[in-house]
C-alpha positions, -999 to 999 in steps of 0.1 A, spaced: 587 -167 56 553 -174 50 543 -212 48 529 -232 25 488 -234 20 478 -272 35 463 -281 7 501 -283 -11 504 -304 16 479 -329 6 485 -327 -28 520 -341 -22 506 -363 1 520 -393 -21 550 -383 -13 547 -380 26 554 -419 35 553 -414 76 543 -378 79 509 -378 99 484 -356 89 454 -350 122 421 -348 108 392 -326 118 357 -328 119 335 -321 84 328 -290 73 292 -290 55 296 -274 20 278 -243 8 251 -248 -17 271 -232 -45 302 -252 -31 283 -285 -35 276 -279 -73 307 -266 -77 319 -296 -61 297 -318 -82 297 -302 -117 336 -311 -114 327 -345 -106 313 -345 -140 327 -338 -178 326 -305 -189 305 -291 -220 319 -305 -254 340 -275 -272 345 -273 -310 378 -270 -320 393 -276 -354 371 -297 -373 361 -318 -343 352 -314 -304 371 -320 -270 364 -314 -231 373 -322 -200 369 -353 -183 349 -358 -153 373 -351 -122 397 -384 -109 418 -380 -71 452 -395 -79 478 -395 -52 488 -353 -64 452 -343 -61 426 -345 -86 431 -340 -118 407 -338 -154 423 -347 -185 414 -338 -222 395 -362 -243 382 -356 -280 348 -371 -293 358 -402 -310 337 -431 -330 360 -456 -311 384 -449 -286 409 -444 -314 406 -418 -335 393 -387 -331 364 -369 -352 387 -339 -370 368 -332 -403 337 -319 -394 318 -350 -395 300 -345 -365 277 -309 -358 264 -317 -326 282 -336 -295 249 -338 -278 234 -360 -306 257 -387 -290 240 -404 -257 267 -406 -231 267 -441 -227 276 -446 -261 304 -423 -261 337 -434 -264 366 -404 -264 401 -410 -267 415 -397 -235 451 -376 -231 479 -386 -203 462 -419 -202 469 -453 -206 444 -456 -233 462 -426 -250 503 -440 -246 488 -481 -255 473 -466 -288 500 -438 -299 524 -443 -281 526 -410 -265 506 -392 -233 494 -361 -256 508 -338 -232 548 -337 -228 559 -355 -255 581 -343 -284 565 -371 -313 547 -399 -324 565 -431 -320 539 -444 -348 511 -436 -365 480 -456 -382 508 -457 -412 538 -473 -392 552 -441 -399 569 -411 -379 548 -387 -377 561 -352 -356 540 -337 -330 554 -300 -323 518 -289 -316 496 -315 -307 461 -317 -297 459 -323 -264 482 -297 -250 472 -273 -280 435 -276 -271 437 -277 -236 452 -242 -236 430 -224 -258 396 -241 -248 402 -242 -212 426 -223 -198 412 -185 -193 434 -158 -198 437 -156 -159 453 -188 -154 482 -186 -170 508 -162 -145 536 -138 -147 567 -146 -134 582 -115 -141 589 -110 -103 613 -141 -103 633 -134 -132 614 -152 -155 592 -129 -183 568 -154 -193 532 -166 -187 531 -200 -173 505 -228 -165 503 -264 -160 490 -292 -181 464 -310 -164 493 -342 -159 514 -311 -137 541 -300 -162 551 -267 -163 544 -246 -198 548 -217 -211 521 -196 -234 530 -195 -272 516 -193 -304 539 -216 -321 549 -244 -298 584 -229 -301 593 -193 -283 573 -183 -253 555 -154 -255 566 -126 -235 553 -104 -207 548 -69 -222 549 -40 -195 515 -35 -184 500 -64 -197 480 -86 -166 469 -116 -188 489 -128 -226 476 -111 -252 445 -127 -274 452 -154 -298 428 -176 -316 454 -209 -313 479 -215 -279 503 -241 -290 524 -241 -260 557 -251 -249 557 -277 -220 590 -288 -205 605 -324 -203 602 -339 -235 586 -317 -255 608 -293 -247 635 -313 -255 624 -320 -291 621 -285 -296 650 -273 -282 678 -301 -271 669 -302 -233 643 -304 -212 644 -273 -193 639 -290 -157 677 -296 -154 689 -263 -168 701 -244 -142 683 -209 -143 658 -224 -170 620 -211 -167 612 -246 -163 631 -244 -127 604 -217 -118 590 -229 -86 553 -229 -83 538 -192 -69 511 -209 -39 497 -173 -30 504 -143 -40 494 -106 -21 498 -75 -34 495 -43 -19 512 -51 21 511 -17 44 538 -20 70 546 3 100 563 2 127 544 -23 146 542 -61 140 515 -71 116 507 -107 121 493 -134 94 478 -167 104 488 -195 80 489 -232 77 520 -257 82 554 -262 57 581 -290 55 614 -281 44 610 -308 17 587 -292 -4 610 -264 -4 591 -231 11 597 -198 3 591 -161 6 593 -136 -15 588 -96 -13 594 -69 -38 595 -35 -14 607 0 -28 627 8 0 622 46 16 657 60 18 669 53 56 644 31 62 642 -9 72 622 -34 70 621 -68 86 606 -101 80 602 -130 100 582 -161 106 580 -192 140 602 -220 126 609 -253 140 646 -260 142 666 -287 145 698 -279 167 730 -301 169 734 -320 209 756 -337 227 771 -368 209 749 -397 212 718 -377 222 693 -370 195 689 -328 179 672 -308 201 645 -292 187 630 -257 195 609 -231 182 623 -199 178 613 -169 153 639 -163 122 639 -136 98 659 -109 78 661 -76 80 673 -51 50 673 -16 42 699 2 58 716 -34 69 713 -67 54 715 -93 80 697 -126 96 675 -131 129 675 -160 146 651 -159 176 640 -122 187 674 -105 190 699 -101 163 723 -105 187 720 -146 184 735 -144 150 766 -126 138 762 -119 98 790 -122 75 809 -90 74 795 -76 36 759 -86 51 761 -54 70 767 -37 42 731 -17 24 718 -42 -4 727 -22 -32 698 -8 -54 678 24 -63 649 20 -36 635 -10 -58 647 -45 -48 634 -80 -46 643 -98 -12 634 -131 -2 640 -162 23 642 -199 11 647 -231 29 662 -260 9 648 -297 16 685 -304 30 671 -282 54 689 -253 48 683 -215 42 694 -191 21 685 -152 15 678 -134 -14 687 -99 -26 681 -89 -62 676 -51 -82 641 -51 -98 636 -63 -132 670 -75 -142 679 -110 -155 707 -128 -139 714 -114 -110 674 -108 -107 669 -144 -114 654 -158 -80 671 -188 -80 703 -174 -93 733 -185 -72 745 -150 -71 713 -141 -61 717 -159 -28 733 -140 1 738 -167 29 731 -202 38 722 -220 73 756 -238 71 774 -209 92 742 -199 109 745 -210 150 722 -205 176 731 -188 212 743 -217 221 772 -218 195 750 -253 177 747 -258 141 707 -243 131 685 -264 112 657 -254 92 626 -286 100 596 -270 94 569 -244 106 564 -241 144 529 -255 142 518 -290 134 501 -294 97 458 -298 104 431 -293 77 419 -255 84 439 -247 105 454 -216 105 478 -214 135 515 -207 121 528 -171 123 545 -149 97 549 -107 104 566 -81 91 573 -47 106 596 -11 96 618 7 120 603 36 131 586 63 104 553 63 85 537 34 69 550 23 33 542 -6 11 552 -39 1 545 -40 -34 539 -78 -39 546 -112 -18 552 -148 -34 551 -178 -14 567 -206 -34 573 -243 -32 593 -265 -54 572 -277 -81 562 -319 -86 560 -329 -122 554 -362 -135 573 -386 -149 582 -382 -189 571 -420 -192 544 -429 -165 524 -402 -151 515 -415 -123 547 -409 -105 560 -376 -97 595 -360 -85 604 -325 -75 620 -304 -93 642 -280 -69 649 -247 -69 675 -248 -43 706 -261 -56 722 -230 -59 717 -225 -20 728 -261 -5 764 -257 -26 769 -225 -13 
């Protein structure tokens, strides 16, 4: 299993009470990284849209990492410029300027909504209700600032839509109609042009337009964890191939992911340097040790713990070939109850090719025991978490034969979204459940 970049770490650092994070000397920026640096620092080029204008706001650090919300040129505060009044942004000094600002206080005091997950107006200028299937801020955030790039496939995990986040963290899906999302055509590497996004953002906008919020509907797209890094294109041999990578925690919920097309006769294993958590002696605290895990498939489905396969016995049917056609999608997860589960899925199907699917899961850390005959727990990776470092080990190797490929690799985490009704807290939403009640 691959772990999870550092900065995921700091992101969620608001959520780390008690986890110490070293620090490291300064690195001095790049020229082109310092204006980079600073241009985000500052609000973005106005953007016509409709009959009025909108941008980005200069760059804030909240406690989830910085963040630039969507603002429209306003007279004052209030009400936005829709009707073509105004024909140049720029005629407006920026001390003078006063936009109305999405996911903001300013934004929820006045309307009594954030702009970006909410399903309508509680009022409106009239006292009246006034329905928001598409509004602004999420409607123009998507089409004036999201490039085609951004929004990603998660095709791989069983879902076939392009999704993206709003700039408060909530998980949407591309559409033209703030209703259906629009699907992922074969071939296709980006959504197809359209001159308006209206998309569909779960939690309560998602609710409105459907009767749930997606985040607590099992095997929803809004359960998608978030995709940290993705690599396509992995040779393997018969030799270990090493990757340097930074630190995980089991409760952000790491993951790994590989779709392989299997040569007939062939395996492959996987495997990463965990830090595990093992039952003692009553009274005593866990022992904890670092040991490799990882699975092996192809011919044989079953689980490593430490360098031998010896030091776990599988389950009977784990023995047994994953069934499939040469394509499958395999994968390693551990929950943040600290345990692990392994994935086995045929390529491209729904259900069962659903990654967090319960069916999908092949095993859990509940029977898993070490040499020793103690309960295994998953902690985290064998290394401690430093900025830039790169010092925790994941590899991958075949049985013996010629090289073959790894098609693509997903490392996951579960995904923090904010609160429906203050944005400035955030909880997780968990991709795991399907795994800890096994």
């Amino acid at each position: 299993m691959r772990s999870i970049v550092l900065s995921t770490v700091l992101v969620l650092g608001g959520v780390w009470s008690g986890v110490a994070v070293a620090t490291s000397p300064p690195v001095q920026p790049s020229p082109a990284e310092a204006e980079q640096a600073s241009a985000k620092k500052e609000p973005t080029e106005w953007r016509r849209w409709w009959g009025g204008w909108v941008r980005l706001e200069a760059e804030v650090m909240t406690p989830f990492g910085p963040r630039r919300d969507l603002s429209c040129l306003s007279p004052n505060g209030t009400d936005c410029y829709w009707s073509g009044e105004v024909t140049d942004p720029e005629a407006f000094p920026e001390s003078t300027l006063k936009p109305l600002v999405c996911g903001t206080d300013q934004m929820k005091a006045l309307w009594g909504v954030n702009g970006y997950n909410d399903g309508f107006y509680d009022r409106n200028k009239d006292g009246k209700s006034d329905y928001g299937e598409l509004h602004w801020c999420r409607s123009a955030y998507a089409t004036k600032f999201l490039r085609p790039g951004e929004w990603t496939d998660y095709s791989m995990l069983g879902a076939r839509h392009w999704l993206a986040e709003t700039p408060a963290g909530d998980l949407m899906c591309h559409s033209t109609d703030g209703l259906t999302c629009t699907p992922v055509a074969k071939g296709d590497t980006v959504p197809p042009p359209a001159e308006e996004i209206h998309p569909v953002v779960c939690g309560a906008h998602h609710r409105w337009m459907h009767g749930h919020d997606g985040y607590s509907t099992p095997g929803h797209w809004c359960q998608m964890p978030k995709i940290d890094t993705h690599h396509p294109k992995l040779k393997v041999t018969d030799h270990w191939r090493e990757d340097k990578t930074v630190g995980w925690m089991a409760a952000i919920e790491p993951a790994f992911v590989a779709r392989v097309k299997m040569p007939a006769g062939r395996t492959l294993t996987l495997r990463a340097h965990g830090l595990f958590e093992n039952a003692s002696a009553v009274g005593l605290p866990p022992v904890k040790e670092k040991k490799f895990f990882g699975l092996e498939f192809g011919q044989q489905l079953r689980f490593h713990l430490g360098d031998r396969s010896e030091h776990f016995v599988p389950r009977a049917s784990w023995t047994q070939p994953l069934p499939h056609d040469g394509a499958v999608i395999v994968g390693t997860l551990v929950t943040s109850r600290k345990n692990a589960c392994f994935f086995g899925a045929r390529v491209g199907g729904e259900g069962k090719g659903l990654f967090n699917a319960p069916e999908a899961l092949i095993g859990n850390s509940l029977a898993i025991r070490d040499e020793h005959h103690r309960p295994v727990l998953f902690e985290a990776s064998a290394e401690p978490m430093r900025p830039g470092d790169r010092n925790t080990l994941f590899d991958w190797r075949a049985d013996a034969g010629p090289e073959f490929e790894i098609e693509e690799v997903l490392m996951l985490y579960a995904r923090p979204v904010p609160q429906e009704h203050d944005l400035t807290q955030r909880r997780f939403i968990s991709y795991s459940n399907g795994c800890d009640e096994k």
